[in-house]
Residue, then its C-alpha position, 0 to 999 in steps of 0.5 A: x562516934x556516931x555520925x549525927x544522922x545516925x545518933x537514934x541508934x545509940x541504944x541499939x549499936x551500944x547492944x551489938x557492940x556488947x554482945x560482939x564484945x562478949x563473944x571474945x573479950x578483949x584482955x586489958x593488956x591487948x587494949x592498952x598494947x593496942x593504944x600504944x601502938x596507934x599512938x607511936x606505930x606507923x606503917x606510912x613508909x611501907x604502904x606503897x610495897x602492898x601489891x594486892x588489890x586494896x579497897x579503903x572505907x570509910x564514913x564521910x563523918x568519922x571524927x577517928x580517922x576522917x576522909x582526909x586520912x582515909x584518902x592519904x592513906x589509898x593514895x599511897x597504896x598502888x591502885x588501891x580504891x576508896x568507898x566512901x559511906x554517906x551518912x557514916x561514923x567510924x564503926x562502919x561494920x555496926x552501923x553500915x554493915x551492907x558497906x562492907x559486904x559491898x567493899x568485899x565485893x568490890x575487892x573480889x572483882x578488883x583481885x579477879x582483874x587483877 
């Protein structure tokens, strides 16, 4: 799920991701609950109730989402902001974690406007 640009850090993102995974496995049953619910849950009609100050990232090459998504879905968020990361695949926390401390960032002052 790699952006291509990004690809030579398979061996290294494959290691983190392994390392995250144990220091707090995730049950077989949490993972299939998990598949179920991105197949037949939808949160689409209740988005436009968040009131706080929402920032959405994400990659301009993620083949799980897409920017054409990520895009629906800060439009139908009051004021919400979308940052998208150049270069970038899905596993934003992995392979761009400097993105996520600036979205952090980003929401702090957006919250402190507010």
């Amino acid at each position: 799920i790699l952006p291509q640009t990004q690809r030579h850090r398979a061996a290294e993102l494959v290691e983190r991701l392994g390392e995250a995974y144990r220091a707090a496995p995730t049950r077989s049953e949490s993972f299939f609950w998990h598949l179920v619910a991105c197949a037949v849950h939808s949160t689409a009609a209740d988005l436009e109730r968040i009131r706080v100050p929402t920032v959405v990232v994400t990659g301009d090459d993620d083949i799980v989402i897409g920017r054409r998504s990520s895009r629906v879905l800060a439009s139908r968020i009051p004021n919400a902001h979308l940052e998208v990361v150049p270069a970038c695949g899905h596993g934003i926390s992995f392979t761009h974690p400097e993105a996520v401390v600036t979205a952090i960032a980003r929401l702090r002052a957006l919250r402190e406007t507010n």
